[in-house]
C-alpha positions in Angstrom: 0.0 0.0 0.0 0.9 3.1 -1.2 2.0 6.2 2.0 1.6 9.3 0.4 3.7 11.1 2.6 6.6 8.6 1.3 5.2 9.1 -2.3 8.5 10.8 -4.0 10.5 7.9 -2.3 8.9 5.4 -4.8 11.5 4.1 -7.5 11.3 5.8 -11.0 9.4 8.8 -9.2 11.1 11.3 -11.5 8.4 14.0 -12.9 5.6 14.4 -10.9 2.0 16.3 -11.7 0.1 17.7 -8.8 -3.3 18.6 -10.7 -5.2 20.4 -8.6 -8.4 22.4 -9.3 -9.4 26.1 -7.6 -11.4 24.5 -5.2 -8.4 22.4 -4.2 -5.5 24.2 -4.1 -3.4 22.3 -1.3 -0.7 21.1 -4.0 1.7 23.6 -2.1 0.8 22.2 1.3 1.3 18.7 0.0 4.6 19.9 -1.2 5.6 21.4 2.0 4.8 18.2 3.7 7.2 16.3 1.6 9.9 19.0 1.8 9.9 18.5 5.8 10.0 14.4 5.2 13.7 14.9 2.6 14.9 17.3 5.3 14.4 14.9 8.1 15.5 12.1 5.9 18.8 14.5 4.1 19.0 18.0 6.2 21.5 18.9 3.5 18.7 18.0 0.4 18.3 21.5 -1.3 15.2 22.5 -3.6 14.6 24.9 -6.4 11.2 26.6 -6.0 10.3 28.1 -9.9 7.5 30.6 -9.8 5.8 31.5 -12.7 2.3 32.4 -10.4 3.1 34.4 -8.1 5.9 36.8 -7.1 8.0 36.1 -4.5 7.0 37.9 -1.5 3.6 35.9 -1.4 5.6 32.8 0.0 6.2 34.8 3.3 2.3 33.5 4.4 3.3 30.0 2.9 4.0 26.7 5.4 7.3 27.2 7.1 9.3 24.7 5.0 9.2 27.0 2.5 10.8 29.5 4.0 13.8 27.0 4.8 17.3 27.6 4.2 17.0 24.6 1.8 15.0 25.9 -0.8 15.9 28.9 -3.5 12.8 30.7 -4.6 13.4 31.8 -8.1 10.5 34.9 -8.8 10.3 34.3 -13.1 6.7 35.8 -12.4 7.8 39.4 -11.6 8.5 41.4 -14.8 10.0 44.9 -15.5 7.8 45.9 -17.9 9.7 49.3 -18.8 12.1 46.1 -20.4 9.2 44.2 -22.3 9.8 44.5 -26.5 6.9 43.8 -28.5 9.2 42.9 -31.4 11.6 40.7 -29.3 9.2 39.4 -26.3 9.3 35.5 -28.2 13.2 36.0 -28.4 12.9 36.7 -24.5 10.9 33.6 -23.7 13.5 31.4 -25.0 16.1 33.2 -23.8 14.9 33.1 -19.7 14.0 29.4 -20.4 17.5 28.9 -21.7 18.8 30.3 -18.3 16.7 28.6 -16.3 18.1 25.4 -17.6 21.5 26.7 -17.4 20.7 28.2 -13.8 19.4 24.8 -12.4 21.6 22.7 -9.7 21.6 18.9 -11.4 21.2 18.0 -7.4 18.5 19.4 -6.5 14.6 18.9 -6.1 12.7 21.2 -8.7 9.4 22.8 -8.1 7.5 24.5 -10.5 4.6 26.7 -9.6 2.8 27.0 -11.7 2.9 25.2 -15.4 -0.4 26.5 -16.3 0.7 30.2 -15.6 3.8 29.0 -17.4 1.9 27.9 -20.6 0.1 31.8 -20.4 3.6 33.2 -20.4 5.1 31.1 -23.3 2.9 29.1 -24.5 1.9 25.4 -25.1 4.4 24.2 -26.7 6.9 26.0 -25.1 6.5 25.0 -21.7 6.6 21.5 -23.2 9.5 21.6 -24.7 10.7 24.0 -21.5 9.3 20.9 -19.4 11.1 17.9 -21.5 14.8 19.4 -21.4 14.5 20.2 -17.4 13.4 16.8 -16.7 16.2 15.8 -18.6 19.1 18.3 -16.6 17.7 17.2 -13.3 18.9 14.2 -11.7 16.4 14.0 -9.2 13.3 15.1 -8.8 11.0 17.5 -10.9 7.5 18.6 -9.5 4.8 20.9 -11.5 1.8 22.3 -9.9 -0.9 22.4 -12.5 -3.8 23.8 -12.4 -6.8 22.2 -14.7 -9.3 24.7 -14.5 -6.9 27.8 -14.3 -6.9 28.5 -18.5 -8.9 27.0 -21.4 -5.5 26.1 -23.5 -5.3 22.2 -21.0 -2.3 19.7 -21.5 -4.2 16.8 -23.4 -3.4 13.6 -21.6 -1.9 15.4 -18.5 -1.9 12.0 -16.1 0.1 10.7 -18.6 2.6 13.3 -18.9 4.8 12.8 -16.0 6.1 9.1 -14.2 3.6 10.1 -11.3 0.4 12.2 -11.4 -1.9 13.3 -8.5 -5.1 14.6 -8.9 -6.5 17.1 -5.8 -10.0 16.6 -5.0 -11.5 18.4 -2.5 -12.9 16.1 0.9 -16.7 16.2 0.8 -17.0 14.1 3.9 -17.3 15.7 7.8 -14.0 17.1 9.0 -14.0 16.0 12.8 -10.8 18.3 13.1 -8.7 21.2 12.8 -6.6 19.6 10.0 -5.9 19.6 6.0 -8.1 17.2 4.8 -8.0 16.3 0.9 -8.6 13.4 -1.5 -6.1 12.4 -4.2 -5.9 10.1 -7.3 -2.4 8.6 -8.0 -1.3 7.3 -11.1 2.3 5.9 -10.6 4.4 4.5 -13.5 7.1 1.4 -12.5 10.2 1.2 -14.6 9.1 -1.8 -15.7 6.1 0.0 -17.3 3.2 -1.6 -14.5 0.6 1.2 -13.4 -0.1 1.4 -9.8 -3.4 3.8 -9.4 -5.1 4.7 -5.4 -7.0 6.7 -4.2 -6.2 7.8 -1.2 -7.7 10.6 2.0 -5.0 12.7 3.0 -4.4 14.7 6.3 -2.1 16.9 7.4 -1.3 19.0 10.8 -2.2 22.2 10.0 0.6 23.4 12.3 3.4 21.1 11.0 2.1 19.8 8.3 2.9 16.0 8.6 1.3 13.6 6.1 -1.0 11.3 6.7 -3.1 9.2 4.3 -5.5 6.1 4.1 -7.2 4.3 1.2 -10.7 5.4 0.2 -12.5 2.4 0.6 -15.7 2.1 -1.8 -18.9 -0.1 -0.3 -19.3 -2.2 -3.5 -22.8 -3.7 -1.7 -24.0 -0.3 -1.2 -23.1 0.8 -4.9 -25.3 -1.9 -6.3 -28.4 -1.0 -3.9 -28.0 2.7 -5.1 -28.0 1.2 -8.8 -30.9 -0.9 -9.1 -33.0 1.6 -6.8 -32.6 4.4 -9.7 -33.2 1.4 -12.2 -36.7 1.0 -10.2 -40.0 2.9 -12.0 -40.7 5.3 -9.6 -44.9 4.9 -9.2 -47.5 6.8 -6.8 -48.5 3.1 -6.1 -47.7 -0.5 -5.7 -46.7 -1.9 -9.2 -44.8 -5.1 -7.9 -47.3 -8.5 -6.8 -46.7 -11.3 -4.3 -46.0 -14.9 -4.5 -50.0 -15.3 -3.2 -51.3 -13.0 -5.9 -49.3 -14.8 -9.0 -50.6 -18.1 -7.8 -54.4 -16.6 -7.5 -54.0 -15.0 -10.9 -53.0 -18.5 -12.4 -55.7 -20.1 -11.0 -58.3 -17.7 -12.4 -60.3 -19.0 -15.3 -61.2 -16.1 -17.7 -64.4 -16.2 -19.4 -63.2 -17.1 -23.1 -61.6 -20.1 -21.8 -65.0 -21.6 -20.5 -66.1 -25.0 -23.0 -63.1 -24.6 -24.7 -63.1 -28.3 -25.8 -62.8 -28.4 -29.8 -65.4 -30.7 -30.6 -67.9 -28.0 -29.5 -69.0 -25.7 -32.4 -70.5 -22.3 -32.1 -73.4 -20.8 -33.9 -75.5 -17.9 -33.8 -79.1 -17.5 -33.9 -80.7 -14.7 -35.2 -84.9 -14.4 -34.7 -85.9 -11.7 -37.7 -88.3 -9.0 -36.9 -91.2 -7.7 -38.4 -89.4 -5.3 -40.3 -86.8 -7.7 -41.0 -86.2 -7.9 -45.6 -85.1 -11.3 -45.7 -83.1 -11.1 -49.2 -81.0 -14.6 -49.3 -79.8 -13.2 -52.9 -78.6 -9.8 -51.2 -78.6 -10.1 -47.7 -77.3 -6.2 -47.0 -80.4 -4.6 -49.2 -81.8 -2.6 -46.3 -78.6 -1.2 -45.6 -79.0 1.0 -48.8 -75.4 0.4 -49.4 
């Protein structure tokens, strides 16, 4: 069984996709609780925080891991705009996507935040391509907050983009606490190419944000109930009959099946009236037809 806390310890967990909607951002959380697990595991571990969302300064009210001597915020959101040229601003893209590769410590964790705002800046295929040679220049780790419901322009096929991808769901069920509590979907890919997929309810300390996580268990009994009761004609009145009632309605003999032995022959008699034509030649003559 898969811990989510220990998620990014899984083998061949090299690019991973937290998609997370607007009703369920807690993909930083998540991340701040896995940044406290490396540092207890490696206090010397070091991240590289890429922000293409929001500047800098808005990390201050972030968890405290953040703020850590470990990570390097890089702000790539801030821009001087006195420097922005119309003619050149597609040059520039490359360019700062060039340096950022160039920039990167092969050692280190890196997070992006966020690849949709990253796809407004440059573009789809861009950030792709952007994406592709960073996963490459990292030895580690590389982590992407996206953000499904953030611009129209959507990654096709994002859970298969990356060796590991979460989806955020928000927890519908009664919080009997103070804490985080969230539901995620996880698609892992093995080296070998085997798909591992959970779903799992996650809860962290909102204080120190320690992970914890348990299997969402489905009632399979309960699913079938639910099923066949919306199969069921809804009526103002009793439609179904009882094992009594089937055997009384066998047992009743309908009129039509009264003498019903072959051998007996039917036959109508007719008394004519007064006003009666008998016609045996045309029978329908006082019909005037």
């Amino acid at each position: 069984m898969t811990c989510v806390n220990t998620l990014p310890l899984l083998e061949g967990a090299k690019l991973t996709i937290l998609d997370e909607g607007v009703d369920a951002m807690y993909a930083r959380k998540l991340i701040a609780g896995w940044i406290q697990m490396w540092k207890d595991l490696d206090p010397s571990k070091t991240f590289d925080l890429l922000l293409f969302s929001d500047p800098k300064s808005t990390y201050r009210h972030e968890p405290e891991p953040f703020r850590s001597s470990n990570v390097h915020i890089h702000d790539y959101y801030t821009v001087d705009v006195n420097q922005l040229d119309a003619n050149t601003i597609n040059d520039k893209d490359f360019d700062t996507l060039e340096h950022i590769l160039k920039a990167m410590e092969t050692k280190s964790t890196v997070i992006i935040d966020c690849l949709t705002s990253l796809i407004l800046f440059v573009g789809l295929s861009k950030a792709l391509w952007f994406l592709e040679k960073l996963n490459k220049e990292v030895d580690l780790q590389l982590i992407c907050i996206y953000r499904r419901d953030f611009v129209q322009c959507q990654i096709p096929c994002i859970e298969a983009l990356g060796t590991k991808y979460m989806k955020i769901e928000r927890f519908h069920g009664i919080h009997t606490n103070d804490n985080i509590n969230y539901t995620v979907e996880i698609t892992h890919r093995k080296p070998g190419g085997k798909i591992l997929r959970q779903q799992k309810l996650v809860t962290q300390d909102s204080t120190t944000y320690e992970i914890q996580s348990e299997k969402v268990e489905t009632n399979k009994r309960l699913d079938a109930i639910y099923k066949n009761e919306k199969q069921k004609v809804e009526s103002s009145f009793r439609i179904e009959i009882s094992e009594h009632e089937m055997k009384q309605r066998e047992e009743t003999v309908l009129p039509y099946m009264i003498n019903s032995n072959p051998t007996n022959t039917s036959k109508i008699h007719y008394q004519p009236e007064d006003i009666d034509d008998i016609d045996e030649e045309d029978p329908d003559d006082d019909l005037c037809i």
